[in-house]
Phi, psi and omega in degrees: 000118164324147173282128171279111174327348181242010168297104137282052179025031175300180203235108166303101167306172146193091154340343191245131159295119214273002170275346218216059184300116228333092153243206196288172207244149159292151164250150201305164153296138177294166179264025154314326169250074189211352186218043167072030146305141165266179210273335179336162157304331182274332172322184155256162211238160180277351175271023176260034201032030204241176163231121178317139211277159213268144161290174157271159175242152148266139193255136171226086147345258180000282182333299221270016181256313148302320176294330162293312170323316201269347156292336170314291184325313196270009198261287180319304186312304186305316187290318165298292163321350167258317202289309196275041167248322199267299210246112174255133164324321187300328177314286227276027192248336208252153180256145201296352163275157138287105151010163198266148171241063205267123162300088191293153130309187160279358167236056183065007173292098195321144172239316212184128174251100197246152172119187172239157192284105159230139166273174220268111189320131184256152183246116193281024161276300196334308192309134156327153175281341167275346163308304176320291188280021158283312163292317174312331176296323192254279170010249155258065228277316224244035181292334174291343172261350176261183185235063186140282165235170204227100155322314202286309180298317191330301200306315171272358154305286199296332168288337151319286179298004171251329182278341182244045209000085191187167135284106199229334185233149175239146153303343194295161168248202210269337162314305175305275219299353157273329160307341163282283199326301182271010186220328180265164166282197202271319197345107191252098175238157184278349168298322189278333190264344102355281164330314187276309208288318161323314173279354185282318186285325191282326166295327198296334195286311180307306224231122177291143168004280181295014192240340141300303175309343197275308204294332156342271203301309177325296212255328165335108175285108186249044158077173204033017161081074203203123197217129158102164180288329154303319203266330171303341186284290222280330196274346169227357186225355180059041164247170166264177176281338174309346184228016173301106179276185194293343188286312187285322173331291182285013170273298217289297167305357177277330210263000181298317183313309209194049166331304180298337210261337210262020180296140160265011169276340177235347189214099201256310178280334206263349178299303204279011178274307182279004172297326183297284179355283188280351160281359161277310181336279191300004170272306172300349174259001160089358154322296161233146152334140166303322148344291172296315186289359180291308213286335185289145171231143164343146189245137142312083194250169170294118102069071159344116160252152177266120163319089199281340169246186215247125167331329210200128144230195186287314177288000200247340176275345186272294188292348173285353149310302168305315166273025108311266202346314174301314185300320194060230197241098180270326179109329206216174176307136192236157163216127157251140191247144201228173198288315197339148181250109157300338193268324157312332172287271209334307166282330157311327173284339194242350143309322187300299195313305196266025183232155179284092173308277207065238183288006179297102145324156188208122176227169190218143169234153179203120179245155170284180160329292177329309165106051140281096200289117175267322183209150173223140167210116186236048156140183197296340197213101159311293176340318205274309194210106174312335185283118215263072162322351116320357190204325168250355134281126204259119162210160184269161200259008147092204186278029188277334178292001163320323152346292169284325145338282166316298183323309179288340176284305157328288175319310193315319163132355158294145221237168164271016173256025172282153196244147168218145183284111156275061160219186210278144188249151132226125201238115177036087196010039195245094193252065163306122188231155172316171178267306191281351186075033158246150185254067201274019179073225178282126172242169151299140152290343175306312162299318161292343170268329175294301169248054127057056172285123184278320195292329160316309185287331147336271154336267185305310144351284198286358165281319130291333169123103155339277200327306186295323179300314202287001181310302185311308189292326199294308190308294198293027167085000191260097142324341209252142173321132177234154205252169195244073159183154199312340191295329196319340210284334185262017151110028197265011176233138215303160162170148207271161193291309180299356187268271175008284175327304166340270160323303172301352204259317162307331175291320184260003160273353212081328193232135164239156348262143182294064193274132181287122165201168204256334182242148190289125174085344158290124146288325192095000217276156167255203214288311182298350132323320168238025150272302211306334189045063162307350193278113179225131171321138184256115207314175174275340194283330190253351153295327210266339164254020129325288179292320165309330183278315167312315178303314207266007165259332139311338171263016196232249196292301161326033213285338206244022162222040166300129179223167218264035157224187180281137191218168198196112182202178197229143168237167194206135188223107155311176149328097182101009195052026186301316198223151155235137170226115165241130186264133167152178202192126194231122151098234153275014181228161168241134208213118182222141210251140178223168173198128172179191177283151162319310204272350169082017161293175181277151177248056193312124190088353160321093152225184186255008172278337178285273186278304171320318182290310167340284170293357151303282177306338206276290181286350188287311179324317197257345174280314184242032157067044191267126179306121152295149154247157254190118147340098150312139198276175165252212193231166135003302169258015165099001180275117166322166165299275150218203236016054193286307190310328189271351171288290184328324194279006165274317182296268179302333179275339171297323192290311179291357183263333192259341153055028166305159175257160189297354169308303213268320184283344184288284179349281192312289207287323112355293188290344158252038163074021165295130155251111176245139198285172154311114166311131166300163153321115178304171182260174190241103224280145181322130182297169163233132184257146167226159199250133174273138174084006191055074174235355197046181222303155178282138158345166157279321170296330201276026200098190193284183175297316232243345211287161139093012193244137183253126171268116225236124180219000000 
């Protein structure tokens, strides 16, 4: 029989035995042999109606026994690989504090102390056998023998703490609390407590006995903000710890319980009460004889000295960043020497003290060129308020960014006897006016800079280019966002009194930008700043005209912080009299003065030709030694005494040097609430004839009325 070409060779069932012409269908075989029974004689079969007896599984022990190790392995690996990321041995070398820090002036005079007293690492073989066990005793009795934690203290901790309902004993040993100390917070969680037993085996793995115990002693907090056993010895006993008798040893392992409350500088009996303490201890510990502990006496300490300097000023909060860097990372008490001038803090703090506030704030920054800060005042009372407005307050400076406008104008190729339209402008539906509501028309800028013209500053912005101010500002050190649009020219964008200061410190240095630091041999600048030198000279044609402009503006708004050598500043008045600034610089310093509210309100009558310029001039006097003069006295009839001639001739070089215009006097009586009309026109005064030749008056033939006549006016 031929095969049919069209069978997909599927596999036909029949249900029916073919011995078993329809009778009952059989029941299938199970599928037991489907999962490798075997086929033997002995096997069991599917036709005897029975169901074949259940298997065994073999369990393989071997795997899960490999697969544990090496989850072990990898476990161990990860821990170790946590511990020396988290916890490096060196950390426990370090004390759980930064270190004290004390702030010199510039001619060594300690100013500010900041930090905790830590002493210098002790190695606890050195130590008398009594130092060692006065801690070991209240402590750790049994620390040379665990590894780490101690079960047996845990046990009797708890059982303690169960009988007295309470937490009253800790279990730790000396391994834990240094793994708390140097690696963990206060936290009492259980996760944080799991961690320290993990960093105790991992010291305990590293490190021998004595080189815990050395690292111990080194970090331990023993109160009065006093970290280690050296500086606590010398600090409540004048001692090293090598001469430490058995009473103070044991005062000094008592206050480890409880350093703040149990300092013997403030609480002397509850010291020697746990002093007792710990001399049974080391009796129960088999340390000293009852004999010997009978013999030990209350211990003594020195004398609280009082802290003559002060944790904090304005400068010691601003430059103490900078100086931990300087110091680095020594571990024990540092001193840095600072820029600071004391007798310049001294005067800047007592103008400040001594101008008429009231409800005001006042801060002063005062630099050398270099941008060495000599004096800071960053408000009337540290005490009252830490917050340093010379440095951490952002406010707008008013027409003091002008500065940067001109400057750019400058660069641009403009002189300051180039003329500009002084009446009111709008720029992209934006209208700036003058502060008096007045107007002079085409001005110089040196005169329009002088009487601090906004619409001029407009005008010129939008003429060199938003960009070239912020330019301006960015070469000169100003950091703080600036907005991309023409208002900046009048000062609407935020920016700190020391930065400002800065800035002005470049014109009279010459070189931008000037960074402001507070430590002597620091710029503060980073490394890629000083390979790169950013420090760049400033051409002289646009330093020297600069400073004319800075000059005709001190004599212009700037009238009350004039002084009789050359000075050069800016005042700058926010909006609403909110911020007053005066900026500027004489002699070696730059001095920049701010005065307004905290909440930033308006001050109605506030500007910066007022107190600021006021309080400016006040240190500069006193700053570069300048002679108030003083009124010669008089006599019986009202005649100086004597040196009238060098008074007059002092008197007349003055009138010729300030040569005002009637222009200029109208302003000034205007900026002090005068409302003085506009001066008329001169009138045009009678001729005076003079006859040429001596011929006396001319003919009616000889020419006109006007020939031969000089006119006087």
């Amino acid at each position: 029989m031929r095969p049919d070409p069209y069978d997909t060779g599927r596999v036909r069932y029949n249900h029916a035995r073919g011995d078993n012409p329809g009778g009952p269908p059989d029941e299938l075989p199970s599928f037991g042999a489907w999962h490798g029974e075997s086929a033997h004689d002995d096997a069991p079969r599917f036709d005897d109606g029975g169901d074949p007896p259940p298997r065994r599984r073999r369990i393989a022990w071997g795997k899960w026994i490999v697969r544990g190790l090496a989850a072990s392995i990898v476990l161990f690996v990860l821990a170790v690989v946590w511990l020396a990321v988290t916890a490096p041995l060196s950390r426990s070398l370090k004390p759980p504090t930064p270190p004290s820090i004390t702030l010199t002036a510039a001619d060594g005079t300690p100013i500010a102390r900041r930090g905790a007293i830590i002493g210098a690492p002790v190695d606890a073989k050195t130590l008398p056998p009594h130092v060692r066990e006065a801690f070991l005793a209240i402590e750790d009795r049994r620390f040379y023998s665990h590894w780490g934690i101690d079960p047996r203290g845990i046990a009797r901790a708890a059982w303690a703490n169960v009988g007295s309902g309470g937490v009253r004993q800790g279990g730790s040993t000396i391994t834990q609390q240094l793994a708390k100390n140097a690696f963990l917070d206060s936290d009492r969680t259980a996760a944080r407590k799991i961690r320290e037993v993990m960093i105790a085996f991992w010291l305990e793995a590293w490190l021998s006995k004595d080189e815990i115990l050395s690292r111990y002693l080194s970090n331990v907090y023993f109160g009065d903000n006093v970290y280690g056993i050296t500086a606590a010895s010398k600090h409540y006993f004048g001692r090293t710890p090598q001469k430490l008798n058995v009473g103070q040893a044991a005062m000094l392992a008592g206050l480890v319980k409880a350093p703040s409350r149990l300092a013997p500088t403030g609480n002397l009996k509850g010291a020697r009460a746990r002093q007792a303490v710990v001399v049974g201890a080391m009796v129960d510990a088999g340390f000293l004889t009852k004999a010997e502990a009978a013999t030990v006496q209350p211990q003594r300490v020195l004398a609280a000295r009082t802290d003559t300097l002060p944790t904090g000023t304005y400068f010691a909060d601003w430059v103490l960043p900078t100086a931990r860097e300087v110091a680095g990372d020594s571990g024990t008490e540092a001193t840095v020497k600072t820029t600071l001038d004391r007798g310049l803090q001294s005067t800047a703090e007592r103008v400040v003290r001594q101008a008429s506030l009231r409800g005001l704030q006042a801060a002063v920054v005062a630099m050398r060129p270099d941008g060495e800060v000599v004096a800071m005042v960053g408000g009337k009372d540290y005490k009252t308020s830490a917050f340093n407005r010379a440095v951490q307050a952002k406010r707008q400076p008013g027409s003091t960014f002008k500065l940067f406008v001109y400057l750019a104008a400058l660069r641009a190729g403009l002189t300051p006897d180039d003329v500009r339209d002084d009446s009111p402008v709008e720029i992209a539906g934006w209208k700036p006016r003058n502060d008096d509501g007045r107007y002079l028309g085409p001005i110089t800028l040196r005169r329009a800079f002088a009487r601090s013209s906004n619409v001029v500053a407009a005008r010129l912005t939008q003429e060199v280019g938003v960009r070239n101010v912020i330019k301006a500002a960015r070469d000169l050190g100003i950091s703080t966002p600036i907005p991309n649009e023409a208002t900046i020219g009048l000062g609407t964008a935020e920016v700190s009194l020391l930065e400002l200061t800065g800035a002005y410190a470049a014109i009279a240095n010459g070189r931008y930008p000037v960074t402001p630091r507070g430590v002597e041999g620091n710029r503060n600048a980073s490394w890629y700043e000083k390979i790169a030198g950013r420090d760049t000279e400033m051409p002289g044609k646009v330093r020297d005209e600069m400073r004319s402009l800075l000059g005709s503006s001190i004599r212009g708004t700037g009238r009350d912080a004039n002084l009789p050598v050359d000075a050069f500043g800016k005042t700058g008045t926010s909006q609403g009299g909110r911020d007053g600034w005066f900026i500027g610089f004489a002699g070696n310093l730059v001095v920049g003065v701010w005065v307004g509210k905290d909440d930033s309100s308006p001050n109605p009558g506030l500007h910066g030709g007022g107190i600021p310029a006021q309080i400016w001039r006040q240190f500069m006097m006193s700053a570069l030694h300048i002679p108030v003069v003083v009124a010669p006295e008089a006599d019986e009839m009202g005649a100086p005494l004597d040196n009238m001639g060098d008074a007059l001739d002092q008197f007349g070089r003055a009138l010729d040097g300030a040569q005002p215009s009637i222009e200029e006097a109208v302003d000034r009586l205007r900026e002090l609430g005068i409302d003085v009309p506009q001066p008329p026109e001169p009138r045009q005064r009678a001729p005076v004839e003079r006859y040429p030749d001596d011929r006396g008056p001319p003919r009616e033939d000889e020419g006109g009325p006007d020939e031969g006549y000089d006119y006087r006016f």
